[in-house]
PDB file with SEQRES, HELIX, SHEET and CRYST1 records, atoms N, CA, C and O in Angstrom:
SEQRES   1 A   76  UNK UNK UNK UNK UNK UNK UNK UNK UNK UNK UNK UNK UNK          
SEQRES   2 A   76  UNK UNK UNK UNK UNK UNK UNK UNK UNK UNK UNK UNK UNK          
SEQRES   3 A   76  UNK UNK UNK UNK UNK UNK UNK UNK UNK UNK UNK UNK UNK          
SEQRES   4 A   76  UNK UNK UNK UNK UNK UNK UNK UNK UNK UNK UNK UNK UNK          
SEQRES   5 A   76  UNK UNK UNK UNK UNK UNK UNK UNK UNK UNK UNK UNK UNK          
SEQRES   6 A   76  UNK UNK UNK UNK UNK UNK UNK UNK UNK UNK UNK                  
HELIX    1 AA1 UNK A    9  UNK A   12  1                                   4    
HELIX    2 AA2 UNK A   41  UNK A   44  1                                   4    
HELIX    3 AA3 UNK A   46  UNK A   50  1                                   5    
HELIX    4 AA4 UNK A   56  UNK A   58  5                                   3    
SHEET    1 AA1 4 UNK A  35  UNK A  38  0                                        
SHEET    2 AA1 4 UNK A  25  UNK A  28 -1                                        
SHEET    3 AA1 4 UNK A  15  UNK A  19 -1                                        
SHEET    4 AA1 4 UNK A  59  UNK A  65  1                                        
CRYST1    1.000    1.000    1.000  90.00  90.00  90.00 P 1           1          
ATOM      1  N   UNK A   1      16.218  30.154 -11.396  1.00  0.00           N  
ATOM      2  CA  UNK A   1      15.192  29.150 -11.520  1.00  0.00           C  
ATOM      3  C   UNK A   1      15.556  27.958 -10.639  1.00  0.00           C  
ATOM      4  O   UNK A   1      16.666  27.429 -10.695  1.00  0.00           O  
ATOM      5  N   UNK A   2      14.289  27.436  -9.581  1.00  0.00           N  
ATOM      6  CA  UNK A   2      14.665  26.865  -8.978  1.00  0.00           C  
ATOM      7  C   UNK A   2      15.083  25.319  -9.812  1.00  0.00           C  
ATOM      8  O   UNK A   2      15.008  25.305 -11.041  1.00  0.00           O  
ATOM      9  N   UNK A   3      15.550  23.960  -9.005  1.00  0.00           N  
ATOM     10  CA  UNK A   3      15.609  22.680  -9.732  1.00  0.00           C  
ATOM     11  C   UNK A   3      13.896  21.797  -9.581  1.00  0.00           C  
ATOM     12  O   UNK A   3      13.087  22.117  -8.710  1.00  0.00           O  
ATOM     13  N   UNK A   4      13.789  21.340 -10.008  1.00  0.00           N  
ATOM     14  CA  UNK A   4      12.239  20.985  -9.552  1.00  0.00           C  
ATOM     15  C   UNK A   4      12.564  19.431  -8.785  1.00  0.00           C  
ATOM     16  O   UNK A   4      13.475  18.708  -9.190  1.00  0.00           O  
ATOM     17  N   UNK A   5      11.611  19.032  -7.550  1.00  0.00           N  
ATOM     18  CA  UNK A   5      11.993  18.528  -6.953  1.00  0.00           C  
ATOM     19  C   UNK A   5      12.002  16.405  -7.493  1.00  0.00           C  
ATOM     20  O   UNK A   5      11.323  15.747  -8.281  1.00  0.00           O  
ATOM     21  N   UNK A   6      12.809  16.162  -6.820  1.00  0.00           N  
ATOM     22  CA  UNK A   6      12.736  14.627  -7.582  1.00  0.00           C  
ATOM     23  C   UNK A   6      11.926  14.020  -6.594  1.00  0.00           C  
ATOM     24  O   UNK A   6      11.950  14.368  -5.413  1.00  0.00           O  
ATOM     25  N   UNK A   7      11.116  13.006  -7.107  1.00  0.00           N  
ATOM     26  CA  UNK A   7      10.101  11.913  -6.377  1.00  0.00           C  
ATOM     27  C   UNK A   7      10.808  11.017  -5.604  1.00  0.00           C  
ATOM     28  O   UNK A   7      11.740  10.463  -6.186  1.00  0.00           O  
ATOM     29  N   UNK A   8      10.681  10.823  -4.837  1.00  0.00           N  
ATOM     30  CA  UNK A   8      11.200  10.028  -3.386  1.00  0.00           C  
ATOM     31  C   UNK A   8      10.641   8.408  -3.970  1.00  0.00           C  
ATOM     32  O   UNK A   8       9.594   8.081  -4.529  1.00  0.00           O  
ATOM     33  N   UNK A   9      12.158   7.414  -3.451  1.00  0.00           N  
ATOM     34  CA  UNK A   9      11.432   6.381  -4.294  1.00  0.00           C  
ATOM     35  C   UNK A   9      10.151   5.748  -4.024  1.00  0.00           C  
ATOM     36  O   UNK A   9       9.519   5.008  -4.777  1.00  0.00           O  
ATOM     37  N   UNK A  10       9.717   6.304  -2.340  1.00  0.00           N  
ATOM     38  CA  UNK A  10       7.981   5.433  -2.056  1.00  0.00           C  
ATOM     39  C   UNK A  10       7.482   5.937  -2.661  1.00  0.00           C  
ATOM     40  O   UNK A  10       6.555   5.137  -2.783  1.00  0.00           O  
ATOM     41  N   UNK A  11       7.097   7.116  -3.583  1.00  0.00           N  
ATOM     42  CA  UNK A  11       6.273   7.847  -4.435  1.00  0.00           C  
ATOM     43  C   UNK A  11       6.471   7.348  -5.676  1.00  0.00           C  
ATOM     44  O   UNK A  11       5.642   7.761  -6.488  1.00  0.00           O  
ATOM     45  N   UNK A  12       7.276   6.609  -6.100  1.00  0.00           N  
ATOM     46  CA  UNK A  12       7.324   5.521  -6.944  1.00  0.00           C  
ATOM     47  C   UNK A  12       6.683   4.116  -7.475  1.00  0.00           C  
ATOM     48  O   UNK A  12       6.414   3.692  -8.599  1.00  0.00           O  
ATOM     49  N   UNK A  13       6.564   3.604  -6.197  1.00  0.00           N  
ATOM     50  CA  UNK A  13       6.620   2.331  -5.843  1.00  0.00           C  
ATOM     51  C   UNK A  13       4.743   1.945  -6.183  1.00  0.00           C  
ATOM     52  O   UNK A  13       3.925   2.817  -6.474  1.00  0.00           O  
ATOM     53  N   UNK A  14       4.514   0.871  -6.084  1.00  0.00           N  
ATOM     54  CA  UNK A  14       2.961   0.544  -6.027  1.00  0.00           C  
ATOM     55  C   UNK A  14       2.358  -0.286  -4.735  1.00  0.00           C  
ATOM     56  O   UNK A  14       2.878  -1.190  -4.080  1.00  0.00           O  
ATOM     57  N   UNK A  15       1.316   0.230  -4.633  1.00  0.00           N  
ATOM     58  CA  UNK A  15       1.004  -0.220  -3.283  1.00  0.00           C  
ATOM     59  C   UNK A  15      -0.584  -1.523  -3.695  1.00  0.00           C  
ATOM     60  O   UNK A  15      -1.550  -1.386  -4.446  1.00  0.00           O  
ATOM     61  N   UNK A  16      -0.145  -2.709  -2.750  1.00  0.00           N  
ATOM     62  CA  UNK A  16      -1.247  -3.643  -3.503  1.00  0.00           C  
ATOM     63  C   UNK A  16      -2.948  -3.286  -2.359  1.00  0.00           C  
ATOM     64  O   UNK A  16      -2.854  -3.084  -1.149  1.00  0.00           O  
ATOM     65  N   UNK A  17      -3.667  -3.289  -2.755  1.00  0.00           N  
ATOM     66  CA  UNK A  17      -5.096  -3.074  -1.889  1.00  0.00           C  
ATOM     67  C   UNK A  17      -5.619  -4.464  -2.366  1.00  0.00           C  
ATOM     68  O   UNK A  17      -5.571  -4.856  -3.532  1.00  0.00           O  
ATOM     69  N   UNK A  18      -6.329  -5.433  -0.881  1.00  0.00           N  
ATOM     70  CA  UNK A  18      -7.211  -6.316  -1.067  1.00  0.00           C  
ATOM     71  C   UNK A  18      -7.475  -6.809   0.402  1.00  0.00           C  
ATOM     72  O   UNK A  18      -6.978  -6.408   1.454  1.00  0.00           O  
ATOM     73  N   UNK A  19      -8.399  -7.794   0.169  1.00  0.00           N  
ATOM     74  CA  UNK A  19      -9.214  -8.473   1.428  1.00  0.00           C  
ATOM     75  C   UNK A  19      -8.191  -9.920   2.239  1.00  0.00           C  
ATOM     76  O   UNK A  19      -7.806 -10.897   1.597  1.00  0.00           O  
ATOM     77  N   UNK A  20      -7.953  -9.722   3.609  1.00  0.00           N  
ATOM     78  CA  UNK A  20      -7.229 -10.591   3.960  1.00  0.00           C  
ATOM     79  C   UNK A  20      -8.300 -11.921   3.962  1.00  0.00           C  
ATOM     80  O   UNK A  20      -9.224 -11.900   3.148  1.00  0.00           O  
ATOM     81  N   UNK A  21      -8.161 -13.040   4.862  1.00  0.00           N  
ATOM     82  CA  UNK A  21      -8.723 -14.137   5.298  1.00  0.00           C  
ATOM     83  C   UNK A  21     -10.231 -13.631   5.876  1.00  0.00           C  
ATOM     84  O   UNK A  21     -11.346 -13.735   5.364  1.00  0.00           O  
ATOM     85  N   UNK A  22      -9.888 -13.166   6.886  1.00  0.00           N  
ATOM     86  CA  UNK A  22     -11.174 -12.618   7.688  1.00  0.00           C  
ATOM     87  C   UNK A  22     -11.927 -11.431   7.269  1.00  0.00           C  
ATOM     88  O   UNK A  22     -12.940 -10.949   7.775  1.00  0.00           O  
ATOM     89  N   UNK A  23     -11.107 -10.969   6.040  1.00  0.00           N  
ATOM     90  CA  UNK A  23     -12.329 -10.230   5.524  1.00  0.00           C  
ATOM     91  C   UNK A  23     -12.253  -8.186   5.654  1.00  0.00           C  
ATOM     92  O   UNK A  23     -13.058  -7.362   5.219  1.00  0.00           O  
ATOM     93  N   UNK A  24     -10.839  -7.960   6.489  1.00  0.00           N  
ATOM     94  CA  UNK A  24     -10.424  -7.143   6.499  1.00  0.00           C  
ATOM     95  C   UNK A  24      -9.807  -6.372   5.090  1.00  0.00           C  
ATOM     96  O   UNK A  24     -10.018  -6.972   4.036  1.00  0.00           O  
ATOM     97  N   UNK A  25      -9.182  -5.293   5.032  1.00  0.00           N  
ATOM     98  CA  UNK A  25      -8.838  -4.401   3.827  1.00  0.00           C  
ATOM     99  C   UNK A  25      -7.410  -4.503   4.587  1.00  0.00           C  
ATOM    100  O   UNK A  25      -7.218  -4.425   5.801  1.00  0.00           O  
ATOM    101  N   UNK A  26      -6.269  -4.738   3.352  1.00  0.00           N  
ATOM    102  CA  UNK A  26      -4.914  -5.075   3.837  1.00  0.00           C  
ATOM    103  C   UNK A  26      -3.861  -4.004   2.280  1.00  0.00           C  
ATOM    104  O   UNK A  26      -3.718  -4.156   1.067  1.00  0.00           O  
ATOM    105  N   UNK A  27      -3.408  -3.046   3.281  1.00  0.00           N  
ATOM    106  CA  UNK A  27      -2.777  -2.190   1.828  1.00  0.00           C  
ATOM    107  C   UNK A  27      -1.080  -2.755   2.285  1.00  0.00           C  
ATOM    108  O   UNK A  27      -0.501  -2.306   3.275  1.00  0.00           O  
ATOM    109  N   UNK A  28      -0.590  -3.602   1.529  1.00  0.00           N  
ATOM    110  CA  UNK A  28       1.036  -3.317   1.525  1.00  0.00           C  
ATOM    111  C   UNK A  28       1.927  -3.393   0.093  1.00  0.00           C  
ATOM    112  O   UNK A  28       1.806  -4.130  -0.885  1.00  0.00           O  
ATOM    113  N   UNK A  29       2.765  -2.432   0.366  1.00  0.00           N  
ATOM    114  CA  UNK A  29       3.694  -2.774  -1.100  1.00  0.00           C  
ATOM    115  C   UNK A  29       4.291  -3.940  -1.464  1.00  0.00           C  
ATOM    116  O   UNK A  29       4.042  -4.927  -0.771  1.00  0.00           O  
ATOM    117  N   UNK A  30       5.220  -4.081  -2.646  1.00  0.00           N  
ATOM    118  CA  UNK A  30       5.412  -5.216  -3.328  1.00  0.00           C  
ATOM    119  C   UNK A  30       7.100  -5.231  -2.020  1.00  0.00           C  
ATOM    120  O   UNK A  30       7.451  -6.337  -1.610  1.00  0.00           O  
ATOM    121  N   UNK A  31       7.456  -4.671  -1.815  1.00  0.00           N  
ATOM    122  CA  UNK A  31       8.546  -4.874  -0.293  1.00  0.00           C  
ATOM    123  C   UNK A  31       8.506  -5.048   0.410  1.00  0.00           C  
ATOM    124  O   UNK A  31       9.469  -5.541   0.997  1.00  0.00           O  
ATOM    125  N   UNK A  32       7.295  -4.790   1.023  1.00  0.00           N  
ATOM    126  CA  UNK A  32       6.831  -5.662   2.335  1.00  0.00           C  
ATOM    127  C   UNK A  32       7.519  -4.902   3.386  1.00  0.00           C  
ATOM    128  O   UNK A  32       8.036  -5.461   4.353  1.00  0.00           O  
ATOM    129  N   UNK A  33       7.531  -3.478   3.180  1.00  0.00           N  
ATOM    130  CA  UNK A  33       7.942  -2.355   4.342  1.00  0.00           C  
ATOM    131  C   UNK A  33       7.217  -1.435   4.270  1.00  0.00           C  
ATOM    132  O   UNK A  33       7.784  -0.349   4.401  1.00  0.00           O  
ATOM    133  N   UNK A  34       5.816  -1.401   4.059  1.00  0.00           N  
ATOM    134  CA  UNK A  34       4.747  -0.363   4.100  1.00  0.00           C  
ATOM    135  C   UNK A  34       3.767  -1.148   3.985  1.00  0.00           C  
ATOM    136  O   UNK A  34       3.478  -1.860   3.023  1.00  0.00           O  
ATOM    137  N   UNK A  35       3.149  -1.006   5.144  1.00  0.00           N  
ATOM    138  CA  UNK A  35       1.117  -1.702   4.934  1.00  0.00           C  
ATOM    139  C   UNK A  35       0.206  -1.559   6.221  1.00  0.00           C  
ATOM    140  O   UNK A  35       0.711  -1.037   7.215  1.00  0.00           O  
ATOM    141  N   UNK A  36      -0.789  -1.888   6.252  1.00  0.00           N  
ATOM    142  CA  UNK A  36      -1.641  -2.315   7.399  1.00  0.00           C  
ATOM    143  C   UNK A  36      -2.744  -2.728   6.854  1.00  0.00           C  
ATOM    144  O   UNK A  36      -3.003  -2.802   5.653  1.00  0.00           O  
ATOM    145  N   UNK A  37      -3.534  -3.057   7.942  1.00  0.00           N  
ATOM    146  CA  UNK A  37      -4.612  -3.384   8.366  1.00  0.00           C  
ATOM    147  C   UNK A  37      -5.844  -2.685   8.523  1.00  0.00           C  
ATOM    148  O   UNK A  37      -5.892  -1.927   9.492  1.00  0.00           O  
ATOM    149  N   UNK A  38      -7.036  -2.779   7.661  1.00  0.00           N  
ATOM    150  CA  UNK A  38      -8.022  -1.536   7.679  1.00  0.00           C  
ATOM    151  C   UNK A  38      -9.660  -2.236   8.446  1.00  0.00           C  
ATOM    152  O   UNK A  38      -9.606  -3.461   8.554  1.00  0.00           O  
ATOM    153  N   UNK A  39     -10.620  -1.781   8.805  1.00  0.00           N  
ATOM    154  CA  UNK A  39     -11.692  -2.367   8.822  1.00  0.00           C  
ATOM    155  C   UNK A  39     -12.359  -2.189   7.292  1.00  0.00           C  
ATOM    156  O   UNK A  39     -12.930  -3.131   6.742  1.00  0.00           O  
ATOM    157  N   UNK A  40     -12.227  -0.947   6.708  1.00  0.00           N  
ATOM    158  CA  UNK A  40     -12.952  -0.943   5.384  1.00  0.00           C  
ATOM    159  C   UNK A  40     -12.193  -0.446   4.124  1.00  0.00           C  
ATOM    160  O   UNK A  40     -11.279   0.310   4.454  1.00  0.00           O  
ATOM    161  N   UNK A  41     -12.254  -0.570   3.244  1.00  0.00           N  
ATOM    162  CA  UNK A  41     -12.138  -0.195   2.400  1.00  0.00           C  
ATOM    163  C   UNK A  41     -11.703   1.353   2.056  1.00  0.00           C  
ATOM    164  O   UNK A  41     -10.659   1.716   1.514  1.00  0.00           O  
ATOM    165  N   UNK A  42     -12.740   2.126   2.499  1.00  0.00           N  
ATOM    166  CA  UNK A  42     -12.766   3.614   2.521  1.00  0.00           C  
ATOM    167  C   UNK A  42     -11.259   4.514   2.485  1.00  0.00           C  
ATOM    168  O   UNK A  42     -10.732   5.396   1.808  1.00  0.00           O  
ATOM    169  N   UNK A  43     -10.823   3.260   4.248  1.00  0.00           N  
ATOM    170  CA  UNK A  43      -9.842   4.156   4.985  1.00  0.00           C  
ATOM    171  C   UNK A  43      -8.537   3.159   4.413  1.00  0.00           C  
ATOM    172  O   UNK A  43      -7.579   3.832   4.032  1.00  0.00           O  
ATOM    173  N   UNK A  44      -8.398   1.982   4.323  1.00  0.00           N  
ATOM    174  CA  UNK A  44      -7.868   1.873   2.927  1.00  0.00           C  
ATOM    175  C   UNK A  44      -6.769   2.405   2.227  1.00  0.00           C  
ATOM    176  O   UNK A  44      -5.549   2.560   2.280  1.00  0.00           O  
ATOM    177  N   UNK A  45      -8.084   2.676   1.338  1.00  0.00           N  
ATOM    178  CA  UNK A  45      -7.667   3.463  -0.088  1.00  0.00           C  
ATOM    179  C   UNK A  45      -7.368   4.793   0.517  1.00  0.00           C  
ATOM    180  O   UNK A  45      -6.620   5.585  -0.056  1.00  0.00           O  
ATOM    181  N   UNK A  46      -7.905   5.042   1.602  1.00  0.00           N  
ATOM    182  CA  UNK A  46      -7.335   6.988   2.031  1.00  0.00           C  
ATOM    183  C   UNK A  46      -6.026   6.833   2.490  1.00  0.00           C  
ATOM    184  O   UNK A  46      -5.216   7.689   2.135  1.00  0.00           O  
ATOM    185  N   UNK A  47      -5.591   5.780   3.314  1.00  0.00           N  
ATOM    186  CA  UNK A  47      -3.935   5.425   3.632  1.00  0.00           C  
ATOM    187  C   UNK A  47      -2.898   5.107   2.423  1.00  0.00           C  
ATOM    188  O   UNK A  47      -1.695   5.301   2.600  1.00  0.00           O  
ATOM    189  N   UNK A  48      -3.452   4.558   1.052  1.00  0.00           N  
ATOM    190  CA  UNK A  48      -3.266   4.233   0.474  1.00  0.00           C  
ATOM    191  C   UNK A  48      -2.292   5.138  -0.337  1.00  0.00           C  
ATOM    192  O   UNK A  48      -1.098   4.987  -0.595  1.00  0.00           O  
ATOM    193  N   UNK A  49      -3.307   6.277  -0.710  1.00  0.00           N  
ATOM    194  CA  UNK A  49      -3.527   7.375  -1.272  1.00  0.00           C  
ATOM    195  C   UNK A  49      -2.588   8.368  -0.532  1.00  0.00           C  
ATOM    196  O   UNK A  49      -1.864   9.032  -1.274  1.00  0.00           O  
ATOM    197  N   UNK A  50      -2.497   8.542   0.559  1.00  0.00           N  
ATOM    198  CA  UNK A  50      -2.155   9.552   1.001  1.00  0.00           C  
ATOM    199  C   UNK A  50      -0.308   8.964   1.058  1.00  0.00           C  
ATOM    200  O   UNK A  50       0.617   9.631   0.595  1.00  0.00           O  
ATOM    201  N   UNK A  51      -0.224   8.218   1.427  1.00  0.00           N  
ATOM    202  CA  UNK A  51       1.339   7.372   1.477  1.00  0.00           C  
ATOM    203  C   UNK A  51       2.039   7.612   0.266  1.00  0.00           C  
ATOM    204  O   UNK A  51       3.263   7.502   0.205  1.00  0.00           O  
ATOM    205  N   UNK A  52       1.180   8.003  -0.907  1.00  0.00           N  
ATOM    206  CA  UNK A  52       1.219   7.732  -2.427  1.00  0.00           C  
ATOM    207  C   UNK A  52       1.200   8.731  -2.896  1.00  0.00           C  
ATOM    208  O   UNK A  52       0.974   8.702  -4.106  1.00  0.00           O  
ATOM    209  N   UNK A  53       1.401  10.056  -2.297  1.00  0.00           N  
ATOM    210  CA  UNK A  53       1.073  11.350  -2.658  1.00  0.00           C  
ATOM    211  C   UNK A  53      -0.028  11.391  -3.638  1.00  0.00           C  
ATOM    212  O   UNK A  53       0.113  11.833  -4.778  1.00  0.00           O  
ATOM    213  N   UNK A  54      -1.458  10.774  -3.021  1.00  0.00           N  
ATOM    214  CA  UNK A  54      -2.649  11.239  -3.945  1.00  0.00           C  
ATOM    215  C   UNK A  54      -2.563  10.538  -5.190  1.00  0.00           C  
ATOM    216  O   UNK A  54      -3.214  11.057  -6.096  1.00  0.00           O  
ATOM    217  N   UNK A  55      -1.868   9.390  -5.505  1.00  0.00           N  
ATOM    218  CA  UNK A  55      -1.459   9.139  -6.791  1.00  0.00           C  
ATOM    219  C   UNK A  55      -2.511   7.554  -6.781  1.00  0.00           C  
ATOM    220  O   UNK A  55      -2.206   6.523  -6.181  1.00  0.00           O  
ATOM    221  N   UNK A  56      -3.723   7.767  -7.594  1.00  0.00           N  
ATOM    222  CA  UNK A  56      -4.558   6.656  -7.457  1.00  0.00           C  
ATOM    223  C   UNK A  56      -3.668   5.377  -8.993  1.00  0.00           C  
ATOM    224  O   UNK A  56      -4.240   4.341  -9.333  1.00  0.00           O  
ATOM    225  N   UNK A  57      -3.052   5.579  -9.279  1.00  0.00           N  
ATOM    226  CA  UNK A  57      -2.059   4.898 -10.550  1.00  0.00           C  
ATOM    227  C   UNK A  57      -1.027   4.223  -9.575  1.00  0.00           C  
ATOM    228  O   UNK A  57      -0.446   3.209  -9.962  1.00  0.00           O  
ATOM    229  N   UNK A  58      -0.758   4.770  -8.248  1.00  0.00           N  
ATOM    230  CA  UNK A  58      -0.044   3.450  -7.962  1.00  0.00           C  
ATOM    231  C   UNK A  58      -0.329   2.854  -6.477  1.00  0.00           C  
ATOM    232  O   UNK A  58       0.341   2.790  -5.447  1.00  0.00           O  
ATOM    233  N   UNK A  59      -1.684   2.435  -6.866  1.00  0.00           N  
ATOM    234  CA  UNK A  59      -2.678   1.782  -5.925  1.00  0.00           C  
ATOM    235  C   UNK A  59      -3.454   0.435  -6.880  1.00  0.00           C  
ATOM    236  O   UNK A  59      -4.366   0.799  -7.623  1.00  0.00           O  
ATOM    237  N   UNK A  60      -3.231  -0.541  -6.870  1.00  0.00           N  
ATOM    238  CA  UNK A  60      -3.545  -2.000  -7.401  1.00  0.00           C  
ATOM    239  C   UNK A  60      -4.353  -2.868  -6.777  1.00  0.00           C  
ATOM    240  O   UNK A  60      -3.759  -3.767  -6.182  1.00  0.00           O  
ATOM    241  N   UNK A  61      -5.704  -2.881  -6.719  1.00  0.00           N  
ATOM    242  CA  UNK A  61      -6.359  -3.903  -6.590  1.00  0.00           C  
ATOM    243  C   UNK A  61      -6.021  -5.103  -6.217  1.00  0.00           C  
ATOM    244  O   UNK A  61      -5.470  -5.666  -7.164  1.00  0.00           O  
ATOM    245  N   UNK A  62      -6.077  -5.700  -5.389  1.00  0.00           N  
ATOM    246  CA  UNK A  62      -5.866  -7.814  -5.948  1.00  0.00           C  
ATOM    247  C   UNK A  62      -7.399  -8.236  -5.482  1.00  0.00           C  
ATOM    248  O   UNK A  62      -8.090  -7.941  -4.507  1.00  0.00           O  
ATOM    249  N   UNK A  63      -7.629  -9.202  -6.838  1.00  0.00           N  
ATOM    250  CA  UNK A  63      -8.771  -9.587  -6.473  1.00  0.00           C  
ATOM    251  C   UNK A  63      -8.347 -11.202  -5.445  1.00  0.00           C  
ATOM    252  O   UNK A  63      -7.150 -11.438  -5.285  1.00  0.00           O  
ATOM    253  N   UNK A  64      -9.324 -12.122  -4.872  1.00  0.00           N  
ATOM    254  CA  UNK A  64      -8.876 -13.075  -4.082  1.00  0.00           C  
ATOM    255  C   UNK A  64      -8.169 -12.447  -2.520  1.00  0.00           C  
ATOM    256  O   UNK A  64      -8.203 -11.342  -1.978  1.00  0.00           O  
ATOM    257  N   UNK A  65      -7.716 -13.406  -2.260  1.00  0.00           N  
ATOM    258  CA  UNK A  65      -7.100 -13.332  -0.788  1.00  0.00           C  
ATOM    259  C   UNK A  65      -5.859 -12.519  -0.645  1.00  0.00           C  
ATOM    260  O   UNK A  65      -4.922 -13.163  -1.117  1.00  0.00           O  
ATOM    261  N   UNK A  66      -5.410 -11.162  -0.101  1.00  0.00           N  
ATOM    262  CA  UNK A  66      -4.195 -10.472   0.417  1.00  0.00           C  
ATOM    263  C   UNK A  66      -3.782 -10.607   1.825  1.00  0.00           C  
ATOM    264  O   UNK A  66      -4.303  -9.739   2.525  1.00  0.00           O  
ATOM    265  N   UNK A  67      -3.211 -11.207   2.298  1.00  0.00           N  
ATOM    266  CA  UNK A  67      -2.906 -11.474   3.650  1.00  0.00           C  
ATOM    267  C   UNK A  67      -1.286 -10.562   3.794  1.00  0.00           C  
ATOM    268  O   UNK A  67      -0.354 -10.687   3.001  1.00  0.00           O  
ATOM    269  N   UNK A  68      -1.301  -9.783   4.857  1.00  0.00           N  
ATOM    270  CA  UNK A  68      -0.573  -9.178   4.992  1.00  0.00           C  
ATOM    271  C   UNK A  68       0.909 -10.011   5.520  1.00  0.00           C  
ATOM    272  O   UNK A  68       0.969 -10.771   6.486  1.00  0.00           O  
ATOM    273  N   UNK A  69       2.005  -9.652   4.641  1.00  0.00           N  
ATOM    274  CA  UNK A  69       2.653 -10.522   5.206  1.00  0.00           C  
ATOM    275  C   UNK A  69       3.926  -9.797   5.712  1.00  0.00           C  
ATOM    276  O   UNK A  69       4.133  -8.612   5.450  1.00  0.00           O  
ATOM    277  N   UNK A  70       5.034 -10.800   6.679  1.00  0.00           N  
ATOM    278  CA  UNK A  70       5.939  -9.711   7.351  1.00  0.00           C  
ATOM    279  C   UNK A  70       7.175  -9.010   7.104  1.00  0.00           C  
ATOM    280  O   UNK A  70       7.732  -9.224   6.027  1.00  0.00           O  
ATOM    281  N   UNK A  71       7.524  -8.473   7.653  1.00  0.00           N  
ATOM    282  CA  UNK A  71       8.727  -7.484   6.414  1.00  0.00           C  
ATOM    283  C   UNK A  71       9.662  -8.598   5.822  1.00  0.00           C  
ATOM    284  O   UNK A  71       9.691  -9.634   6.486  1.00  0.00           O  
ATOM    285  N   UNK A  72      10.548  -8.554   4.514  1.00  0.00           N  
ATOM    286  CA  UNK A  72      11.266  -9.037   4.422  1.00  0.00           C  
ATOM    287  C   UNK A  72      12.773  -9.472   5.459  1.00  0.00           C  
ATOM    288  O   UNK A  72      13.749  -8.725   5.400  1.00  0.00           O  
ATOM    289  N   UNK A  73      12.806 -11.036   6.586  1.00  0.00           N  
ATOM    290  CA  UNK A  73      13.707 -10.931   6.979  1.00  0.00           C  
ATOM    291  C   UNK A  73      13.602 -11.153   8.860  1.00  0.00           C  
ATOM    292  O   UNK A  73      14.332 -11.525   9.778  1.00  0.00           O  
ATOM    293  N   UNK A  74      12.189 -10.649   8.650  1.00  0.00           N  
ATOM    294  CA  UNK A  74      11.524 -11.150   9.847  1.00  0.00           C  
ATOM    295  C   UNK A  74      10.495 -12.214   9.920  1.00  0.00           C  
ATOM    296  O   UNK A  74       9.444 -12.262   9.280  1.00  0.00           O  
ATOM    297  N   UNK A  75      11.024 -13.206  10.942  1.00  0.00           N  
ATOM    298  CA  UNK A  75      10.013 -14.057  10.884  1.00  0.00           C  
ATOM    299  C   UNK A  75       8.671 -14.017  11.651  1.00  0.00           C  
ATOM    300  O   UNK A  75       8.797 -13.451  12.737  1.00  0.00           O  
ATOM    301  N   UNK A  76       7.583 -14.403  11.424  1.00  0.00           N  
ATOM    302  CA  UNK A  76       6.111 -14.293  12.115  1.00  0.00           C  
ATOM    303  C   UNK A  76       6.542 -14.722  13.363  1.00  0.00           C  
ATOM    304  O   UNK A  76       5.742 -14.814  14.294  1.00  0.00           O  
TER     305      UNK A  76                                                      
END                                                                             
């Protein structure tokens, strides 16, 4: 019997979805080493999702302003 496989910790983690300044769709985690920049929504939540192995439970809304910000350590 095989071991069954363990979840990788980004398959863990939660990823935040919301609207930057200008109005764009901005997905990044609470580490600030996974995100981008979307025109809509749609594609988004499909980057979102798919980064997340399909897992819509660790995909979080923010309502208000998400501005993508830069990795921990680097400055703008």
């Amino acid at each position: 019997m095989s071991k069954p496989e363990r979840p990788s910790p980004r398959s863990q983690s939660v990823l935040l979805l919301g609207q930057d300044r200008r109005g764009h769709w901005v997905v990044q985690d609470r580490e600030r080493k996974c995100g981008g920049v979307f025109f809509n929504r749609a594609d988004a939540l499909k980057f979102a999702l798919f980064d997340h192995a399909n897992r819509p439970q660790a995909v979080i809304f923010v309502p208000g302003i998400l501005d993508l910000d830069p990795p921990k350590g680097l400055k703008p």
